[in-house]
Each structure stands twice: as C-alpha cells, then as structure tokens.
C-alpha positions in Angstrom: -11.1 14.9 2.2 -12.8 11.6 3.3 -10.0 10.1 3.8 -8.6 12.9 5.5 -12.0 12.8 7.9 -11.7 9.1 8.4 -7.9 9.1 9.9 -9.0 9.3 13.0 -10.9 6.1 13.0 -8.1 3.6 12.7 -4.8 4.2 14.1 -3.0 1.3 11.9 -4.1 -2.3 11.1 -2.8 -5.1 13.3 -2.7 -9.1 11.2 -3.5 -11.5 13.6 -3.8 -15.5 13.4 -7.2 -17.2 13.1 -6.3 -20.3 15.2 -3.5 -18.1 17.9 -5.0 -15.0 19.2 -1.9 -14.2 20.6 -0.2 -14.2 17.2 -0.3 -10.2 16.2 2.3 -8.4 13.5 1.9 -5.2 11.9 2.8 -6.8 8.4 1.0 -9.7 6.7 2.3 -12.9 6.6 2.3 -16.4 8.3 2.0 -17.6 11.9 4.9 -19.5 13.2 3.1 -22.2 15.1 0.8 -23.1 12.7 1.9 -21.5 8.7 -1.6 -20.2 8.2 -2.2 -16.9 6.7 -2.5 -13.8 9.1 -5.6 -12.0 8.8 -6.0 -8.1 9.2 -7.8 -6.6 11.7 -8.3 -2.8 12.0 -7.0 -1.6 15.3 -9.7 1.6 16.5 -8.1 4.5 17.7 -8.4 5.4 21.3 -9.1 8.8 20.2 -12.9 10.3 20.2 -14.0 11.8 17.2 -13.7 15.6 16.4 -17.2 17.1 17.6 -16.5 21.1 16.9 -15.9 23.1 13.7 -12.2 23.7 15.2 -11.3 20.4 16.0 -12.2 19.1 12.1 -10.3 21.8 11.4 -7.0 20.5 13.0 -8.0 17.1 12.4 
C-alpha cells in the first residue's frame, strides 16, 4: 500500500554525471567525456498529489 501511495511521487529515476550536467541516462553507468560513475537522481512527477478519498482511490 505505501508503495502503492508513494507512485505518484517519482515518475522514474534519471543517472546523471557529477562533473557534466548535461550528461542524463535512464540506466546507470559511465559518462562518456569523463568515465566517472553516473549518479541517480529521482526525477518528481509533474503530477499533484491525490487530495480526495476518490482520487486515492484511483491512484
């Protein structure tokens, strides 16, 4: 159920290179310019949070 309640927060998590910004994958590894190790970075939804009893329902 938490889980389930918590989906909403995070649409996927995006790995992203320390040193390049501009460096983003959706699946760990290296960056090409400079080999270091892609970190992950949870991407937030652009959703809003269910507020009613319906919409946690359908949630």
């Amino acid at each position: 159920m938490l889980n389930r309640a918590l989906s909403w927060m995070f649409a996927a998590i995006v790995y992203v290179c320390p040193m390049h910004p501009d460096v983003v994958s959706d699946a760990p590894g290296f960056c090409p310019k400079c080999h270091m190790k892609l970190d992950p970075k949870p991407q937030v939804a652009d959703v809003r949070a269910p507020t009613t009893a319906e919409e946690w329902r359908w949630a």
